[in-house]
C-alpha positions as CSV (number, residue, x, y, z in Angstrom):
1,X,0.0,0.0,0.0
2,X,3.0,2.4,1.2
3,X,4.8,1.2,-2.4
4,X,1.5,2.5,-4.5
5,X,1.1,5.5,-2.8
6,X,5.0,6.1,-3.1
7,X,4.5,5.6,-6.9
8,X,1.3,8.5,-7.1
9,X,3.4,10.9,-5.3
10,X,6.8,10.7,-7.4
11,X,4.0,10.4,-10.7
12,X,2.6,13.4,-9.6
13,X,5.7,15.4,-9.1
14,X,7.1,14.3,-12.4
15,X,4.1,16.5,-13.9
16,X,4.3,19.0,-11.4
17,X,8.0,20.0,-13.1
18,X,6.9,19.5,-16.7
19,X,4.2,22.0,-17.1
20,X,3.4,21.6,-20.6
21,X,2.7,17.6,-19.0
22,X,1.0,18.9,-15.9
23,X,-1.7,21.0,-18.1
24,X,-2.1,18.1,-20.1
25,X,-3.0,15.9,-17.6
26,X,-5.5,18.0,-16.3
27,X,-7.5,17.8,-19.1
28,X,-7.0,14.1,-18.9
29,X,-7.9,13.7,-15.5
30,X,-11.7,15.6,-16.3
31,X,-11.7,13.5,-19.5
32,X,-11.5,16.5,-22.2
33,X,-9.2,17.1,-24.9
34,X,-6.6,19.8,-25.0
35,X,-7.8,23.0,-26.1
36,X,-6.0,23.1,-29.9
37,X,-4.4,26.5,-28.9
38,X,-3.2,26.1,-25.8
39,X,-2.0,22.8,-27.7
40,X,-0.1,25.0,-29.6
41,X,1.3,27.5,-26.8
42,X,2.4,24.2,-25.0
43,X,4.3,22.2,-27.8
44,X,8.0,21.3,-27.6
45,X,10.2,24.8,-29.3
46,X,13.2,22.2,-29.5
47,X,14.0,19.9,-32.1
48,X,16.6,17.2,-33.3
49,X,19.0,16.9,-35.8
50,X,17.1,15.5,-39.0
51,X,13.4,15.5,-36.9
52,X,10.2,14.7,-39.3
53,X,8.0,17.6,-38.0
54,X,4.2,16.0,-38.4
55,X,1.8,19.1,-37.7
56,X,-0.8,16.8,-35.9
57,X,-4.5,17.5,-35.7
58,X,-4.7,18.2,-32.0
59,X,-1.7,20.7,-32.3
60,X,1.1,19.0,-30.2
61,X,3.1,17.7,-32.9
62,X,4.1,14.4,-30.9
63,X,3.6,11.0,-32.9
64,X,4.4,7.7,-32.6
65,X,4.5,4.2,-34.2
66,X,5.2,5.1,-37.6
67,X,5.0,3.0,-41.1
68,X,6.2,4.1,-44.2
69,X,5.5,3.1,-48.4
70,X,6.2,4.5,-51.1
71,X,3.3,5.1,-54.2
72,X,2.5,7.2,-56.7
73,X,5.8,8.9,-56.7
74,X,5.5,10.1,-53.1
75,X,5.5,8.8,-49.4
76,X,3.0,7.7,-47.4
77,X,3.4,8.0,-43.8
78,X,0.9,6.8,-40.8
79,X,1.2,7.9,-37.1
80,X,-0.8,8.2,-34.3
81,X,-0.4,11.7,-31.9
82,X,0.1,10.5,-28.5
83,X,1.6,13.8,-26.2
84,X,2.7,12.6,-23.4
85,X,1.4,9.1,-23.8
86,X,-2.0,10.0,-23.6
87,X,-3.9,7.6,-25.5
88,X,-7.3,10.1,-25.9
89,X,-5.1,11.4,-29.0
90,X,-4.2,8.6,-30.4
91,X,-5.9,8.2,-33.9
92,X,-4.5,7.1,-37.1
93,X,-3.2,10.0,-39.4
94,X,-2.0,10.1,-42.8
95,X,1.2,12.6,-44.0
96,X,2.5,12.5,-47.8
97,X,5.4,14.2,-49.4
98,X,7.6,14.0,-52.1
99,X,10.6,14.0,-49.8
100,X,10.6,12.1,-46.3
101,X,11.9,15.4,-44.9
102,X,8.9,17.4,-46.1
103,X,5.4,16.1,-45.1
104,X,1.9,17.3,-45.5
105,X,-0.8,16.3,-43.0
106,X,-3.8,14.7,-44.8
107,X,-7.2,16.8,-45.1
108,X,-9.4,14.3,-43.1
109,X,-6.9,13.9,-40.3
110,X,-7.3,11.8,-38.6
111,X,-9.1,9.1,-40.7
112,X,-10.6,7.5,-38.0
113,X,-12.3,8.1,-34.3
114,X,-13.2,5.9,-31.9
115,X,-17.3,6.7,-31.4
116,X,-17.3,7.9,-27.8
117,X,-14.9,9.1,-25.5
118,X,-14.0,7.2,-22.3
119,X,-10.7,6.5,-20.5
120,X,-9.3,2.7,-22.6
121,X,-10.8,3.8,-25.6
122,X,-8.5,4.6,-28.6
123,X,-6.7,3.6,-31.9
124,X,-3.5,3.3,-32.3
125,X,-0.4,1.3,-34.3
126,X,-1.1,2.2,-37.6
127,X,0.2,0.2,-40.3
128,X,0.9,1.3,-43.8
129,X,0.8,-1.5,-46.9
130,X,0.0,-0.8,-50.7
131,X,-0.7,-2.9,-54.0
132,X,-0.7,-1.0,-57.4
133,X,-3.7,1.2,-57.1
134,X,-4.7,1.5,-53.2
135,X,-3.5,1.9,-50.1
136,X,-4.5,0.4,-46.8
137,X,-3.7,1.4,-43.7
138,X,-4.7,-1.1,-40.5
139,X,-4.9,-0.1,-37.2
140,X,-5.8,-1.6,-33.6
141,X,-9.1,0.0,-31.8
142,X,-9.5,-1.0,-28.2
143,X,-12.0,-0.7,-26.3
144,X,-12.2,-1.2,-22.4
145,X,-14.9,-3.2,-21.2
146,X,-17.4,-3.1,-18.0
147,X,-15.3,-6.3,-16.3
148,X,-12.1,-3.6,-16.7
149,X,-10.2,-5.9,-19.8
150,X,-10.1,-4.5,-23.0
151,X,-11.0,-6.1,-26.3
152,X,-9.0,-5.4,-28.9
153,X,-10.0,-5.1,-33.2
154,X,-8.0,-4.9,-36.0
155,X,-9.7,-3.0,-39.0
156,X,-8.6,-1.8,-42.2
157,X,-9.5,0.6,-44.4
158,X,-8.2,1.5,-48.0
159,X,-8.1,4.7,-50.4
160,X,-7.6,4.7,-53.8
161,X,-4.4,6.6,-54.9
162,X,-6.2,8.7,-57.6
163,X,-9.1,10.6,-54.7
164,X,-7.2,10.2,-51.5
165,X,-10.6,9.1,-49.9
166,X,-10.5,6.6,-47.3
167,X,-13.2,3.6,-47.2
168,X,-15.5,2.7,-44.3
169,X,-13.2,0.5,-42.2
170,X,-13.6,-3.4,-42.1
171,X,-12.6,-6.0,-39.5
172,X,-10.0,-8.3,-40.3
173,X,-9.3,-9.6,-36.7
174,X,-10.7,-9.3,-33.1
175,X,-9.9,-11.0,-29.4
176,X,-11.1,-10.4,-25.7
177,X,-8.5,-12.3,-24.5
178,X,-4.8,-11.9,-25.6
179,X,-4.3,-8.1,-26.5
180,X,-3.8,-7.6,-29.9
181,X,-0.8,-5.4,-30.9
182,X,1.1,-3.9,-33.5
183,X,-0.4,-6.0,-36.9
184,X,2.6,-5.3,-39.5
185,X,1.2,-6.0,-42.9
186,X,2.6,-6.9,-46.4
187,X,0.6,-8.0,-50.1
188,X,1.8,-10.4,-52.2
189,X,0.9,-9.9,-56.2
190,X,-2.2,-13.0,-55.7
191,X,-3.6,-10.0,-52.9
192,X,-3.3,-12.2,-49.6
193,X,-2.5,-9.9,-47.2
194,X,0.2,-11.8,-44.8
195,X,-0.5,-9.8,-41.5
196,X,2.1,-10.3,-38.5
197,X,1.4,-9.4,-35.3
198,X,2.0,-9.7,-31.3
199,X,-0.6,-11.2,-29.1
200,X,1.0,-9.6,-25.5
201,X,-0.3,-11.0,-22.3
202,X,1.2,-11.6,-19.1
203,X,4.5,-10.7,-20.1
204,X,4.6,-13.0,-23.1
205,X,4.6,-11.2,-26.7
206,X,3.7,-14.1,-29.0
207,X,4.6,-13.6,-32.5
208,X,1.2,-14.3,-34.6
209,X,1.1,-14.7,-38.7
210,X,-2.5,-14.6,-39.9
211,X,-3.3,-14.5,-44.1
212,X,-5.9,-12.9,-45.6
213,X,-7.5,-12.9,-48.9
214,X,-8.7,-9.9,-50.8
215,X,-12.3,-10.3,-49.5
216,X,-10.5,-9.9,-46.0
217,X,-11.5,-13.6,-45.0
218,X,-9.2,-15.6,-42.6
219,X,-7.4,-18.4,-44.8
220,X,-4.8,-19.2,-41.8
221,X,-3.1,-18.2,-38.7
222,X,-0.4,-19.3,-36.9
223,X,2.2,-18.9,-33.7
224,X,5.8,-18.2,-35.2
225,X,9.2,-18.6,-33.8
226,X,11.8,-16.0,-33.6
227,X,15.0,-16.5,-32.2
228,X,17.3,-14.2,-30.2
229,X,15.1,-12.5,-28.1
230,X,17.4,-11.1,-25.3
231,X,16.8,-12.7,-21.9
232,X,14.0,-11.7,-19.7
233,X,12.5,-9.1,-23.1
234,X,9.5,-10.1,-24.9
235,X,8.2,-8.2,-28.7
236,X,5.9,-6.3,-28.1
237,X,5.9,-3.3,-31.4
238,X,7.0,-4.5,-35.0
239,X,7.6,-3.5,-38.4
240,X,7.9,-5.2,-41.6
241,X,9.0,-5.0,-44.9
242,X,10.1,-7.0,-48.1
243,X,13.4,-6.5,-49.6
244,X,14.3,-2.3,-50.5
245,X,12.0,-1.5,-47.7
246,X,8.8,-2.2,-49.8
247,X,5.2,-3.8,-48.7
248,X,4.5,-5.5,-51.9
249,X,5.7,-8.1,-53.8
250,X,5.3,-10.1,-56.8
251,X,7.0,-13.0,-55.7
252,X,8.6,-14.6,-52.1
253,X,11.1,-12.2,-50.9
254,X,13.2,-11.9,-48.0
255,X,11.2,-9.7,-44.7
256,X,13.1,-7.6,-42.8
257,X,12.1,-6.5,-39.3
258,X,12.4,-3.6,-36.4
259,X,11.0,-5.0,-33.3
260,X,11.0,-3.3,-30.1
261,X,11.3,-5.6,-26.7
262,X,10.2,-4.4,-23.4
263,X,11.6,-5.8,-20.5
264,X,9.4,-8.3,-18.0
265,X,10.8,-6.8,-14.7
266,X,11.1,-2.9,-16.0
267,X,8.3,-1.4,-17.9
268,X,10.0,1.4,-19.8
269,X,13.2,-0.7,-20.2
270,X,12.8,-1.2,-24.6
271,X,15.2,-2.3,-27.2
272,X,14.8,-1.7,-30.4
273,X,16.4,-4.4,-33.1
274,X,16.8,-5.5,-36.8
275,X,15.2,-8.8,-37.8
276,X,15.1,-11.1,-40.7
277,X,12.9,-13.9,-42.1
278,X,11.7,-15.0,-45.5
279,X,8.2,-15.5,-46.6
280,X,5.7,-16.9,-45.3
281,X,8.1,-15.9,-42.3
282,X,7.3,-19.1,-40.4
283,X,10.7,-18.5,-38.4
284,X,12.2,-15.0,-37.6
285,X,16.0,-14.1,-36.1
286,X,16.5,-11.1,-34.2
287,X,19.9,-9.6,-35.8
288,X,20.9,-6.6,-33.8
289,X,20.3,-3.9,-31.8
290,X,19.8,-0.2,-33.3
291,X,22.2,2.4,-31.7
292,X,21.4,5.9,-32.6
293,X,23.5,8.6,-32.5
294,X,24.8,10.2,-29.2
295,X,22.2,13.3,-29.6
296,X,19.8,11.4,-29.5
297,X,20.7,8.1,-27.4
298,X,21.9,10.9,-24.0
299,X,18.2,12.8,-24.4
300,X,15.8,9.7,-24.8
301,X,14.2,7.9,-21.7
302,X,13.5,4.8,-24.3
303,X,13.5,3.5,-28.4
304,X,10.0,3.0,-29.3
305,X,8.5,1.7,-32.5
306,X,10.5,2.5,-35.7
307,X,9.8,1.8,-39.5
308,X,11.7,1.6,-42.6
309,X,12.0,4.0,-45.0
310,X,11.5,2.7,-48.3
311,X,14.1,2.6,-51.0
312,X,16.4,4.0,-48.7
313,X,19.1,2.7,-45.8
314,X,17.6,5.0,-43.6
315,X,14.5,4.5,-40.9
316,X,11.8,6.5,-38.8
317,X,13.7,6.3,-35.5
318,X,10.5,6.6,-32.6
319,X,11.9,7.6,-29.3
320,X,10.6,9.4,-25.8
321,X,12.7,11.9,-24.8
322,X,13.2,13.3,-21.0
323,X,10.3,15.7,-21.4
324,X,8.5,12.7,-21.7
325,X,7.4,14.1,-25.6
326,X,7.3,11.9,-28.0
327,X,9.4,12.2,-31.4
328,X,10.5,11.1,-34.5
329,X,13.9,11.2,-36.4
330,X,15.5,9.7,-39.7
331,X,18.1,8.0,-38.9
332,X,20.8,5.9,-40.8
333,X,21.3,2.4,-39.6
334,X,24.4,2.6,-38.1
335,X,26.5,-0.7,-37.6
Protein backbone atom coordinates (compact mmCIF):
# COMPACT_ATOMS: atom_id res chain seq x y z
CA UNK A 1 0.00 0.00 0.00
CA UNK A 2 3.03 2.42 1.19
CA UNK A 3 4.81 1.17 -2.42
CA UNK A 4 1.46 2.49 -4.51
CA UNK A 5 1.14 5.50 -2.81
CA UNK A 6 5.00 6.13 -3.12
CA UNK A 7 4.53 5.61 -6.87
CA UNK A 8 1.32 8.46 -7.08
CA UNK A 9 3.40 10.89 -5.34
CA UNK A 10 6.81 10.71 -7.36
CA UNK A 11 4.00 10.44 -10.69
CA UNK A 12 2.64 13.41 -9.56
CA UNK A 13 5.70 15.39 -9.10
CA UNK A 14 7.11 14.34 -12.44
CA UNK A 15 4.10 16.49 -13.87
CA UNK A 16 4.33 19.04 -11.42
CA UNK A 17 8.03 20.00 -13.08
CA UNK A 18 6.92 19.50 -16.67
CA UNK A 19 4.19 21.98 -17.13
CA UNK A 20 3.41 21.64 -20.64
CA UNK A 21 2.67 17.62 -19.04
CA UNK A 22 0.97 18.90 -15.86
CA UNK A 23 -1.70 20.99 -18.11
CA UNK A 24 -2.14 18.09 -20.06
CA UNK A 25 -2.95 15.88 -17.63
CA UNK A 26 -5.49 18.05 -16.26
CA UNK A 27 -7.48 17.85 -19.06
CA UNK A 28 -7.04 14.06 -18.88
CA UNK A 29 -7.94 13.75 -15.50
CA UNK A 30 -11.67 15.60 -16.35
CA UNK A 31 -11.67 13.47 -19.53
CA UNK A 32 -11.52 16.46 -22.20
CA UNK A 33 -9.19 17.13 -24.85
CA UNK A 34 -6.65 19.84 -25.00
CA UNK A 35 -7.83 23.01 -26.09
CA UNK A 36 -6.01 23.12 -29.85
CA UNK A 37 -4.39 26.49 -28.89
CA UNK A 38 -3.17 26.07 -25.79
CA UNK A 39 -1.96 22.77 -27.69
CA UNK A 40 -0.13 25.03 -29.62
CA UNK A 41 1.34 27.49 -26.85
CA UNK A 42 2.38 24.21 -25.01
CA UNK A 43 4.29 22.18 -27.84
CA UNK A 44 7.99 21.29 -27.62
CA UNK A 45 10.23 24.77 -29.26
CA UNK A 46 13.22 22.21 -29.52
CA UNK A 47 14.03 19.90 -32.10
CA UNK A 48 16.58 17.19 -33.27
CA UNK A 49 19.01 16.88 -35.80
CA UNK A 50 17.05 15.46 -39.03
CA UNK A 51 13.37 15.51 -36.95
CA UNK A 52 10.23 14.74 -39.30
CA UNK A 53 8.03 17.57 -37.97
CA UNK A 54 4.17 15.97 -38.38
CA UNK A 55 1.79 19.12 -37.68
CA UNK A 56 -0.84 16.78 -35.91
CA UNK A 57 -4.49 17.50 -35.68
CA UNK A 58 -4.66 18.18 -31.96
CA UNK A 59 -1.65 20.73 -32.26
CA UNK A 60 1.15 19.00 -30.24
CA UNK A 61 3.15 17.69 -32.89
CA UNK A 62 4.12 14.42 -30.92
CA UNK A 63 3.57 10.96 -32.86
CA UNK A 64 4.42 7.73 -32.58
CA UNK A 65 4.50 4.21 -34.18
CA UNK A 66 5.21 5.11 -37.60
CA UNK A 67 5.03 3.00 -41.08
CA UNK A 68 6.17 4.13 -44.22
CA UNK A 69 5.47 3.12 -48.38
CA UNK A 70 6.23 4.54 -51.07
CA UNK A 71 3.31 5.13 -54.15
CA UNK A 72 2.47 7.24 -56.75
CA UNK A 73 5.84 8.85 -56.72
CA UNK A 74 5.47 10.10 -53.05
CA UNK A 75 5.53 8.77 -49.43
CA UNK A 76 3.01 7.69 -47.43
CA UNK A 77 3.35 8.04 -43.81
CA UNK A 78 0.90 6.79 -40.81
CA UNK A 79 1.25 7.88 -37.10
CA UNK A 80 -0.82 8.20 -34.31
CA UNK A 81 -0.40 11.69 -31.93
CA UNK A 82 0.08 10.50 -28.49
CA UNK A 83 1.57 13.77 -26.23
CA UNK A 84 2.74 12.60 -23.40
CA UNK A 85 1.41 9.11 -23.83
CA UNK A 86 -1.96 9.98 -23.55
CA UNK A 87 -3.87 7.61 -25.51
CA UNK A 88 -7.29 10.12 -25.87
CA UNK A 89 -5.14 11.44 -29.02
CA UNK A 90 -4.16 8.59 -30.41
CA UNK A 91 -5.88 8.20 -33.87
CA UNK A 92 -4.51 7.07 -37.09
CA UNK A 93 -3.19 9.98 -39.38
CA UNK A 94 -2.02 10.13 -42.80
CA UNK A 95 1.18 12.62 -43.95
CA UNK A 96 2.48 12.50 -47.77
CA UNK A 97 5.35 14.21 -49.42
CA UNK A 98 7.58 13.97 -52.14
CA UNK A 99 10.55 14.05 -49.84
CA UNK A 100 10.60 12.05 -46.27
CA UNK A 101 11.86 15.41 -44.86
CA UNK A 102 8.91 17.40 -46.15
CA UNK A 103 5.39 16.05 -45.09
CA UNK A 104 1.93 17.31 -45.46
CA UNK A 105 -0.80 16.32 -43.03
CA UNK A 106 -3.83 14.67 -44.75
CA UNK A 107 -7.22 16.81 -45.07
CA UNK A 108 -9.39 14.31 -43.06
CA UNK A 109 -6.88 13.86 -40.29
CA UNK A 110 -7.26 11.78 -38.62
CA UNK A 111 -9.08 9.06 -40.71
CA UNK A 112 -10.61 7.51 -38.03
CA UNK A 113 -12.27 8.06 -34.28
CA UNK A 114 -13.19 5.93 -31.85
CA UNK A 115 -17.29 6.74 -31.40
CA UNK A 116 -17.26 7.94 -27.84
CA UNK A 117 -14.90 9.07 -25.48
CA UNK A 118 -13.99 7.18 -22.34
CA UNK A 119 -10.73 6.51 -20.54
CA UNK A 120 -9.32 2.67 -22.58
CA UNK A 121 -10.77 3.75 -25.61
CA UNK A 122 -8.49 4.63 -28.64
CA UNK A 123 -6.75 3.57 -31.95
CA UNK A 124 -3.51 3.30 -32.32
CA UNK A 125 -0.44 1.29 -34.27
CA UNK A 126 -1.12 2.17 -37.55
CA UNK A 127 0.15 0.16 -40.27
CA UNK A 128 0.87 1.26 -43.81
CA UNK A 129 0.82 -1.45 -46.94
CA UNK A 130 -0.04 -0.81 -50.67
CA UNK A 131 -0.71 -2.95 -54.02
CA UNK A 132 -0.72 -0.97 -57.36
CA UNK A 133 -3.70 1.24 -57.09
CA UNK A 134 -4.67 1.48 -53.15
CA UNK A 135 -3.55 1.90 -50.09
CA UNK A 136 -4.54 0.37 -46.82
CA UNK A 137 -3.71 1.38 -43.72
CA UNK A 138 -4.73 -1.06 -40.49
CA UNK A 139 -4.88 -0.13 -37.21
CA UNK A 140 -5.79 -1.56 -33.60
CA UNK A 141 -9.11 0.02 -31.80
CA UNK A 142 -9.50 -0.97 -28.23
CA UNK A 143 -11.97 -0.75 -26.31
CA UNK A 144 -12.24 -1.19 -22.37
CA UNK A 145 -14.90 -3.16 -21.18
CA UNK A 146 -17.41 -3.10 -17.96
CA UNK A 147 -15.29 -6.32 -16.27
CA UNK A 148 -12.10 -3.63 -16.70
CA UNK A 149 -10.24 -5.90 -19.78
CA UNK A 150 -10.10 -4.52 -23.04
CA UNK A 151 -11.03 -6.11 -26.29
CA UNK A 152 -9.04 -5.43 -28.86
CA UNK A 153 -9.95 -5.07 -33.23
CA UNK A 154 -7.99 -4.93 -36.01
CA UNK A 155 -9.71 -2.96 -39.04
CA UNK A 156 -8.60 -1.84 -42.22
CA UNK A 157 -9.49 0.64 -44.39
CA UNK A 158 -8.21 1.54 -48.02
CA UNK A 159 -8.14 4.66 -50.41
CA UNK A 160 -7.60 4.65 -53.82
CA UNK A 161 -4.42 6.61 -54.94
CA UNK A 162 -6.21 8.68 -57.59
CA UNK A 163 -9.11 10.58 -54.71
CA UNK A 164 -7.17 10.17 -51.54
CA UNK A 165 -10.64 9.05 -49.91
CA UNK A 166 -10.47 6.58 -47.28
CA UNK A 167 -13.21 3.62 -47.22
CA UNK A 168 -15.54 2.67 -44.28
CA UNK A 169 -13.17 0.55 -42.16
CA UNK A 170 -13.56 -3.43 -42.07
CA UNK A 171 -12.56 -5.97 -39.48
CA UNK A 172 -9.96 -8.28 -40.29
CA UNK A 173 -9.35 -9.63 -36.69
CA UNK A 174 -10.71 -9.30 -33.09
CA UNK A 175 -9.88 -10.96 -29.43
CA UNK A 176 -11.06 -10.40 -25.70
CA UNK A 177 -8.46 -12.30 -24.49
CA UNK A 178 -4.79 -11.91 -25.58
CA UNK A 179 -4.27 -8.09 -26.46
CA UNK A 180 -3.85 -7.61 -29.86
CA UNK A 181 -0.80 -5.41 -30.88
CA UNK A 182 1.08 -3.87 -33.45
CA UNK A 183 -0.44 -5.96 -36.91
CA UNK A 184 2.58 -5.31 -39.52
CA UNK A 185 1.21 -6.00 -42.89
CA UNK A 186 2.65 -6.94 -46.44
CA UNK A 187 0.64 -8.02 -50.15
CA UNK A 188 1.83 -10.41 -52.22
CA UNK A 189 0.89 -9.88 -56.18
CA UNK A 190 -2.24 -12.97 -55.68
CA UNK A 191 -3.60 -9.99 -52.91
CA UNK A 192 -3.31 -12.19 -49.62
CA UNK A 193 -2.47 -9.93 -47.24
CA UNK A 194 0.20 -11.80 -44.80
CA UNK A 195 -0.51 -9.84 -41.46
CA UNK A 196 2.10 -10.28 -38.48
CA UNK A 197 1.36 -9.41 -35.27
CA UNK A 198 1.96 -9.73 -31.25
CA UNK A 199 -0.59 -11.25 -29.09
CA UNK A 200 0.98 -9.59 -25.48
CA UNK A 201 -0.33 -10.97 -22.27
CA UNK A 202 1.17 -11.60 -19.14
CA UNK A 203 4.55 -10.75 -20.11
CA UNK A 204 4.59 -13.01 -23.10
CA UNK A 205 4.62 -11.18 -26.67
CA UNK A 206 3.72 -14.07 -29.03
CA UNK A 207 4.56 -13.61 -32.48
CA UNK A 208 1.24 -14.27 -34.62
CA UNK A 209 1.14 -14.67 -38.74
CA UNK A 210 -2.46 -14.56 -39.91
CA UNK A 211 -3.30 -14.49 -44.14
CA UNK A 212 -5.86 -12.89 -45.55
CA UNK A 213 -7.54 -12.86 -48.88
CA UNK A 214 -8.67 -9.92 -50.76
CA UNK A 215 -12.34 -10.25 -49.47
CA UNK A 216 -10.48 -9.87 -45.99
CA UNK A 217 -11.53 -13.58 -45.04
CA UNK A 218 -9.24 -15.62 -42.64
CA UNK A 219 -7.41 -18.42 -44.77
CA UNK A 220 -4.76 -19.23 -41.84
CA UNK A 221 -3.07 -18.17 -38.72
CA UNK A 222 -0.40 -19.28 -36.87
CA UNK A 223 2.24 -18.86 -33.69
CA UNK A 224 5.77 -18.17 -35.23
CA UNK A 225 9.18 -18.63 -33.78
CA UNK A 226 11.78 -15.95 -33.61
CA UNK A 227 15.05 -16.54 -32.23
CA UNK A 228 17.33 -14.20 -30.17
CA UNK A 229 15.11 -12.53 -28.10
CA UNK A 230 17.39 -11.14 -25.26
CA UNK A 231 16.81 -12.69 -21.90
CA UNK A 232 14.01 -11.73 -19.73
CA UNK A 233 12.52 -9.13 -23.08
CA UNK A 234 9.48 -10.12 -24.91
CA UNK A 235 8.24 -8.20 -28.70
CA UNK A 236 5.90 -6.30 -28.08
CA UNK A 237 5.94 -3.29 -31.39
CA UNK A 238 7.04 -4.49 -35.05
CA UNK A 239 7.60 -3.45 -38.39
CA UNK A 240 7.92 -5.24 -41.57
CA UNK A 241 8.96 -4.99 -44.87
CA UNK A 242 10.07 -7.03 -48.07
CA UNK A 243 13.39 -6.53 -49.55
CA UNK A 244 14.34 -2.28 -50.48
CA UNK A 245 11.98 -1.55 -47.70
CA UNK A 246 8.76 -2.20 -49.77
CA UNK A 247 5.24 -3.83 -48.68
CA UNK A 248 4.52 -5.47 -51.88
CA UNK A 249 5.68 -8.14 -53.82
CA UNK A 250 5.29 -10.12 -56.84
CA UNK A 251 7.04 -13.02 -55.74
CA UNK A 252 8.59 -14.60 -52.15
CA UNK A 253 11.10 -12.24 -50.92
CA UNK A 254 13.17 -11.88 -48.02
CA UNK A 255 11.19 -9.74 -44.73
CA UNK A 256 13.06 -7.58 -42.75
CA UNK A 257 12.11 -6.54 -39.34
CA UNK A 258 12.42 -3.56 -36.44
CA UNK A 259 11.01 -4.97 -33.34
CA UNK A 260 11.01 -3.33 -30.07
CA UNK A 261 11.34 -5.61 -26.69
CA UNK A 262 10.18 -4.42 -23.40
CA UNK A 263 11.61 -5.82 -20.53
CA UNK A 264 9.42 -8.30 -17.99
CA UNK A 265 10.76 -6.85 -14.72
CA UNK A 266 11.13 -2.89 -16.02
CA UNK A 267 8.26 -1.45 -17.86
CA UNK A 268 9.97 1.39 -19.77
CA UNK A 269 13.16 -0.69 -20.20
CA UNK A 270 12.77 -1.24 -24.60
CA UNK A 271 15.22 -2.27 -27.16
CA UNK A 272 14.84 -1.70 -30.43
CA UNK A 273 16.44 -4.37 -33.15
CA UNK A 274 16.80 -5.51 -36.76
CA UNK A 275 15.23 -8.83 -37.80
CA UNK A 276 15.13 -11.15 -40.67
CA UNK A 277 12.88 -13.88 -42.10
CA UNK A 278 11.67 -15.04 -45.50
CA UNK A 279 8.15 -15.45 -46.64
CA UNK A 280 5.66 -16.91 -45.28
CA UNK A 281 8.11 -15.94 -42.30
CA UNK A 282 7.35 -19.09 -40.43
CA UNK A 283 10.68 -18.55 -38.39
CA UNK A 284 12.21 -14.99 -37.59
CA UNK A 285 15.98 -14.10 -36.14
CA UNK A 286 16.48 -11.14 -34.23
CA UNK A 287 19.90 -9.60 -35.84
CA UNK A 288 20.95 -6.56 -33.75
CA UNK A 289 20.32 -3.93 -31.83
CA UNK A 290 19.83 -0.21 -33.27
CA UNK A 291 22.22 2.40 -31.65
CA UNK A 292 21.39 5.92 -32.61
CA UNK A 293 23.47 8.60 -32.45
CA UNK A 294 24.77 10.21 -29.21
CA UNK A 295 22.21 13.31 -29.61
CA UNK A 296 19.82 11.45 -29.47
CA UNK A 297 20.73 8.07 -27.39
CA UNK A 298 21.89 10.93 -24.02
CA UNK A 299 18.16 12.79 -24.44
CA UNK A 300 15.82 9.67 -24.82
CA UNK A 301 14.22 7.93 -21.72
CA UNK A 302 13.53 4.84 -24.34
CA UNK A 303 13.48 3.48 -28.36
CA UNK A 304 9.96 3.03 -29.28
CA UNK A 305 8.55 1.73 -32.52
CA UNK A 306 10.53 2.47 -35.72
CA UNK A 307 9.75 1.84 -39.46
CA UNK A 308 11.69 1.58 -42.55
CA UNK A 309 12.00 4.01 -45.00
CA UNK A 310 11.49 2.72 -48.31
CA UNK A 311 14.08 2.61 -50.98
CA UNK A 312 16.38 3.97 -48.71
CA UNK A 313 19.10 2.74 -45.83
CA UNK A 314 17.63 5.01 -43.63
CA UNK A 315 14.45 4.50 -40.94
CA UNK A 316 11.81 6.46 -38.81
CA UNK A 317 13.74 6.27 -35.47
CA UNK A 318 10.54 6.60 -32.61
CA UNK A 319 11.90 7.62 -29.33
CA UNK A 320 10.58 9.38 -25.77
CA UNK A 321 12.67 11.91 -24.78
CA UNK A 322 13.16 13.30 -20.97
CA UNK A 323 10.31 15.72 -21.41
CA UNK A 324 8.54 12.70 -21.73
CA UNK A 325 7.37 14.08 -25.64
CA UNK A 326 7.26 11.87 -27.98
CA UNK A 327 9.40 12.17 -31.45
CA UNK A 328 10.49 11.06 -34.49
CA UNK A 329 13.86 11.22 -36.37
CA UNK A 330 15.46 9.67 -39.67
CA UNK A 331 18.14 8.00 -38.92
CA UNK A 332 20.82 5.95 -40.79
CA UNK A 333 21.32 2.40 -39.62
CA UNK A 334 24.42 2.59 -38.13
CA UNK A 335 26.50 -0.67 -37.63
Amino acid sequence: MIIQYLKKVVMIAKRIINPPFFVYSLFHYFKCEIPFLIALCLRSKDSYLNEIVFFTYDGSNQVVHPDCIYLGEKYWVAVTPYPFGLEEYENPSIYTGEKIENLFACNNNPIKKPHHYEFGCHLSDPCLCNDQEYVYCIYRDTKRKADGSNWNGIYIMKCSILNECWEVPKLLLQSDVDPILSPAVVITKDQRIHMFHVNANKYRGKLMYTVFNRENEMLEQKELICKGIPENYFIWHIGISFEGNLKFSEKENKLNGLFLVRNIYEKSDFRLYTSLSILPGMEWSIEKRVNPPEEISKKQIYPYKSSFIPNSTDILYGFKDKKNRFRIVKMKMRN
